[in-house]
DRENPA-3360 file (N, C-alpha, C; in nm, 2 decimals, always signed):
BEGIN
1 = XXXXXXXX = -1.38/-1.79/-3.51/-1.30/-1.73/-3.61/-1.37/-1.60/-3.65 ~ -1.29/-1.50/-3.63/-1.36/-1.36/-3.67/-1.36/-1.35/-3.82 ~ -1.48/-1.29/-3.90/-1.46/-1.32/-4.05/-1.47/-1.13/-4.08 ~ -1.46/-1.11/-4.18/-1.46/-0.99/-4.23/-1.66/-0.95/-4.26 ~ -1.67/-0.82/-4.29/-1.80/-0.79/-4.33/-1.87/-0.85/-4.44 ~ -1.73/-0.85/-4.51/-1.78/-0.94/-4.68/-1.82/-1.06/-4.66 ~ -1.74/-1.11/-4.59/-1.80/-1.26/-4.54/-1.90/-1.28/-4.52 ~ -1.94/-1.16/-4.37/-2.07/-1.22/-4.35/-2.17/-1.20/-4.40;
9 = XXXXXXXX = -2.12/-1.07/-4.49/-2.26/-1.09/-4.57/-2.31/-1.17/-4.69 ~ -2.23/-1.20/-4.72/-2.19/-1.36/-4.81/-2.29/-1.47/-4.75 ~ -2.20/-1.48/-4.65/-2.25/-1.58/-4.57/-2.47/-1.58/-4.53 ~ -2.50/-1.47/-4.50/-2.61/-1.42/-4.49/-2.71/-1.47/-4.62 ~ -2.65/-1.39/-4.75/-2.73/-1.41/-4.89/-2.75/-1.60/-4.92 ~ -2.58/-1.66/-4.93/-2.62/-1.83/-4.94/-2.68/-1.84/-4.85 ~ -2.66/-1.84/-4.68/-2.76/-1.90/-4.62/-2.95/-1.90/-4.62 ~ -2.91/-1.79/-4.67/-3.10/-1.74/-4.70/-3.20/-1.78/-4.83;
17 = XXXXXXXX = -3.04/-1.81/-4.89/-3.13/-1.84/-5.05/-3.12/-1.70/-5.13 ~ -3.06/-1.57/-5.09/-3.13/-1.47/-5.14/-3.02/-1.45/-5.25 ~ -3.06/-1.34/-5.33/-2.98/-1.26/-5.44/-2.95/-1.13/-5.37 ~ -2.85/-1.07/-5.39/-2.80/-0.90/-5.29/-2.93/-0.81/-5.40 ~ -3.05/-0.81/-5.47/-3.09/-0.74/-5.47/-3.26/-0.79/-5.41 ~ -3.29/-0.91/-5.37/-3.37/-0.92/-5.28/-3.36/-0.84/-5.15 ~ -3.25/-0.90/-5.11/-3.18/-0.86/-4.97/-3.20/-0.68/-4.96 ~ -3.17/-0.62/-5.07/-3.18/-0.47/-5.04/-3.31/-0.47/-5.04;
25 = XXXXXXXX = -3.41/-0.52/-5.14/-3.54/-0.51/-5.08/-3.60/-0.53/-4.97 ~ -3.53/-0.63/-4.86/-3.63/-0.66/-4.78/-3.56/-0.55/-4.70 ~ -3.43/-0.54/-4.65/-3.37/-0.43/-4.57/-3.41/-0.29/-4.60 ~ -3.43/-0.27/-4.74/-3.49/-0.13/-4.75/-3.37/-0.02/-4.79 ~ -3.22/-0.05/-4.85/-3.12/-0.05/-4.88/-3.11/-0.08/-5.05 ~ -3.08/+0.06/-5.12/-3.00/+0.00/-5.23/-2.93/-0.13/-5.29 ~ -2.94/-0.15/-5.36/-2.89/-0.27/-5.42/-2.71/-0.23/-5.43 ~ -2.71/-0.13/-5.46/-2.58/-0.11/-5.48/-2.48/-0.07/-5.32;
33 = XXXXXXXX = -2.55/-0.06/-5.26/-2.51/-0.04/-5.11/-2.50/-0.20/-5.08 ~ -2.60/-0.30/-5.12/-2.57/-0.41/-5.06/-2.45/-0.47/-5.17 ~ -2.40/-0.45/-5.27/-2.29/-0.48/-5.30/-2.19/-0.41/-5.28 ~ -2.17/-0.32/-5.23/-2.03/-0.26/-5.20/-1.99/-0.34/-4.99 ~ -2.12/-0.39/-5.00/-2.10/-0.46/-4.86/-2.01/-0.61/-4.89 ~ -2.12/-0.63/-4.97/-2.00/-0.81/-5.03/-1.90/-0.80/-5.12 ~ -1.87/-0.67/-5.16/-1.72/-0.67/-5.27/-1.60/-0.63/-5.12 ~ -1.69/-0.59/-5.03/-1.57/-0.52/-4.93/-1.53/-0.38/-4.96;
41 = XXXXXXXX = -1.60/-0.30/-5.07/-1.62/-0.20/-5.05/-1.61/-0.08/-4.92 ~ -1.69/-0.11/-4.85/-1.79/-0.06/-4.76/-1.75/-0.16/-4.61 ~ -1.66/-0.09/-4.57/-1.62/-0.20/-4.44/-1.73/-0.18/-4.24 ~ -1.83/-0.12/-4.28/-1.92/-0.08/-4.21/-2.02/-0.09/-4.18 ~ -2.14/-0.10/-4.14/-2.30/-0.15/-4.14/-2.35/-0.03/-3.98 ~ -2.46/-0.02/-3.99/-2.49/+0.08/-3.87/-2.54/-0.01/-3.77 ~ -2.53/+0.02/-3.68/-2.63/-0.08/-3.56/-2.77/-0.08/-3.66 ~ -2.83/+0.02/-3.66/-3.02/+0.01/-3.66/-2.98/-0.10/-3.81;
49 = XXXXXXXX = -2.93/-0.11/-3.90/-2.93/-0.19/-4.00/-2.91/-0.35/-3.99 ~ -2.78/-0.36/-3.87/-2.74/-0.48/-3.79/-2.84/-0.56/-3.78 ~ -2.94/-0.48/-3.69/-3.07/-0.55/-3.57/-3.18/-0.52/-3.65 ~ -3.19/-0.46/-3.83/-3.30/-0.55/-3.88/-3.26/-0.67/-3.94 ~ -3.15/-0.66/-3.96/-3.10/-0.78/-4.00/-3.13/-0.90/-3.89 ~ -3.07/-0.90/-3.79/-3.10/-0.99/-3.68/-3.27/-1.00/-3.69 ~ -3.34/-0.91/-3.67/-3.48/-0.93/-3.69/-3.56/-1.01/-3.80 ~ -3.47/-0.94/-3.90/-3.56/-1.03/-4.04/-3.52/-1.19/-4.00;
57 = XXXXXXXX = -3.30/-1.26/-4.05/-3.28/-1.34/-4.01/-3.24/-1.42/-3.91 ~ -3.21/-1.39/-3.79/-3.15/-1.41/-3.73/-3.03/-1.40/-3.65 ~ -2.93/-1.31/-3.74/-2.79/-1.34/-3.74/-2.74/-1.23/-3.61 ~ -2.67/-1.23/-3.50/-2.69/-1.15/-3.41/-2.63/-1.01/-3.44 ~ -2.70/-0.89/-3.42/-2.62/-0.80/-3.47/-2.50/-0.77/-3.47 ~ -2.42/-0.79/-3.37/-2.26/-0.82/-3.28/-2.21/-0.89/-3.40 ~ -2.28/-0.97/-3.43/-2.21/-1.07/-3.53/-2.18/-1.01/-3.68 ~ -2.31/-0.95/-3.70/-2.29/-0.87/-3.83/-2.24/-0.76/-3.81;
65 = XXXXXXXX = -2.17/-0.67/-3.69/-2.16/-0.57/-3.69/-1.99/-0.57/-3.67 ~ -1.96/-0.71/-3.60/-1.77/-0.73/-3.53/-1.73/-0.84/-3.60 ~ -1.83/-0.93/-3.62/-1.79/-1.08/-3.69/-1.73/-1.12/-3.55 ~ -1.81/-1.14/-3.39/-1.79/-1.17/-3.32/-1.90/-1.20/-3.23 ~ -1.93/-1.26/-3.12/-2.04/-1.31/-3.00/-2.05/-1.42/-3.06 ~ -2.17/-1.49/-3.07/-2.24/-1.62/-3.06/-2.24/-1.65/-3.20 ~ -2.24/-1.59/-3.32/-2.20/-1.60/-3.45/-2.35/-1.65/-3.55 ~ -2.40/-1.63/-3.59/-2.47/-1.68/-3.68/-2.62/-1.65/-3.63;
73 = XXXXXXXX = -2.68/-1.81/-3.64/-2.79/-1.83/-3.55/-2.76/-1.90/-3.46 ~ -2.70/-1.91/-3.39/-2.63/-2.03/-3.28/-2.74/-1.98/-3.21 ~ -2.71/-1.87/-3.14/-2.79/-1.79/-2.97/-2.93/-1.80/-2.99 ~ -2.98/-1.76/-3.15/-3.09/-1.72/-3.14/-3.18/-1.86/-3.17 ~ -3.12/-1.98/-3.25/-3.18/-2.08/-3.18/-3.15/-2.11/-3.07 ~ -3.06/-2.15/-2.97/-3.05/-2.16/-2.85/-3.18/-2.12/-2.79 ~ -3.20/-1.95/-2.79/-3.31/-1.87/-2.70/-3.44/-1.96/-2.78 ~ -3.43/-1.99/-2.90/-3.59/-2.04/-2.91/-3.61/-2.18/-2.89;
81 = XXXXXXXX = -3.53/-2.27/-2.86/-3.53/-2.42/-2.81/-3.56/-2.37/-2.64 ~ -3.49/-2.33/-2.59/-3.49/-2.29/-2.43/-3.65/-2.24/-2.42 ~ -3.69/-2.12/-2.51/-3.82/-2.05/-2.45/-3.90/-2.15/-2.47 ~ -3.94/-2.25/-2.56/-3.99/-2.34/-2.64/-3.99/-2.46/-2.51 ~ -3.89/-2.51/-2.49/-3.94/-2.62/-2.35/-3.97/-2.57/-2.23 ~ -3.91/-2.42/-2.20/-3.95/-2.34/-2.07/-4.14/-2.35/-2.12 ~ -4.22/-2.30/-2.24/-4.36/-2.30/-2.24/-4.43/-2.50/-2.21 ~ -4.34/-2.54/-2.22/-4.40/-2.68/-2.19/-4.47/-2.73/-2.09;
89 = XXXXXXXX = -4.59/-2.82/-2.12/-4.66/-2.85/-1.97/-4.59/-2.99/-1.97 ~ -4.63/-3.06/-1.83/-4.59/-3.15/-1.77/-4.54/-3.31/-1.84 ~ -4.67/-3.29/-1.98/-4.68/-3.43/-2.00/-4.56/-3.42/-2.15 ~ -4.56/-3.30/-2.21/-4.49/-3.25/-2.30/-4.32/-3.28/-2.30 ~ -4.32/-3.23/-2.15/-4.18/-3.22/-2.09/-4.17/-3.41/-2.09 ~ -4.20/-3.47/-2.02/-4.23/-3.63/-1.99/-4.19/-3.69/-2.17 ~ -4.27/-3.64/-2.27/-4.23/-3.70/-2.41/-4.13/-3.64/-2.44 ~ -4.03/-3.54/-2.42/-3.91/-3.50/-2.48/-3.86/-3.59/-2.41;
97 = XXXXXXXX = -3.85/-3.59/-2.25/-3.72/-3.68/-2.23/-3.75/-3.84/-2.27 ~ -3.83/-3.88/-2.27/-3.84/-4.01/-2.32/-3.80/-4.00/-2.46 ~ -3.77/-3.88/-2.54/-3.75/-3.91/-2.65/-3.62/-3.85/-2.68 ~ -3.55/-3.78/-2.55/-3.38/-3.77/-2.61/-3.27/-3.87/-2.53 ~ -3.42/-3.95/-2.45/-3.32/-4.10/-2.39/-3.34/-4.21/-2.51 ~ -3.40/-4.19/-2.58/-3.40/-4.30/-2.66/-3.33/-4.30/-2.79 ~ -3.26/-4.15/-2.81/-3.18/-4.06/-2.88/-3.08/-4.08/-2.87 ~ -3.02/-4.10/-2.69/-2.89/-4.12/-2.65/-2.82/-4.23/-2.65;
105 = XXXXX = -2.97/-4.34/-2.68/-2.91/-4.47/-2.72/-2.85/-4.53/-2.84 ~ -2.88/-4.44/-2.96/-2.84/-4.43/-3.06/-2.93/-4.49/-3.14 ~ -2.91/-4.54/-3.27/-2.99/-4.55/-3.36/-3.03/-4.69/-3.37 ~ -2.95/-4.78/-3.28/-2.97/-4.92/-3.27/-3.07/-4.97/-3.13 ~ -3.09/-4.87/-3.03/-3.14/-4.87/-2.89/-3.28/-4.94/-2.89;
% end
């Protein structure tokens, strides 16, 4: 579901915990620039602002930029579970699957 900018930036501040005048601090943005973002003000964000956003939280810039791709953190955990058992050695690899077969058995297995 495509959401509007207000949304996501909504969505961004509860998910983070933050207040819109933290958030302009860590972005390095006006306070008042980040609320003309969540009143819907301001129906725009630049790329370079997008992708420190993606950088600080996660959120993909596509996503903050169209309210479209992989949406949130979906991808960017995805990419860190994937890179994460890709660095695994042998015996590492051996304890996960013993431990999402005994996962699949459910809580009674």
């Amino acid at each position: 579901m495509k959401t509007n900018l207000s949304e996501r930036m909504r969505t961004v501040l509860r998910e983070q915990g933050l207040k819109q005048v933290e958030l302009a601090e860590q972005l390095g943005v006006s306070a008042n620039y980040i609320s003309l973002l969540v009143n819907g003000k301001k129906q725009k964000v630049s790329l370079t602002l997008a992708k420190l956003i993606e950088s600080l939280y996660g959120y993909p810039a596509e996503w903050i930029m169209e309210g479209e791709g992989a949406g949130r953190r979906v991808e960017l955990l995805r990419q860190r579970v994937l890179n994460r058992v890709l660095e695994m050695g042998v015996e590492d690899l051996l304890q996960l699957r013993a431990f999402l077969e005994k996962e699949k058995e459910g809580p009674h297995g």
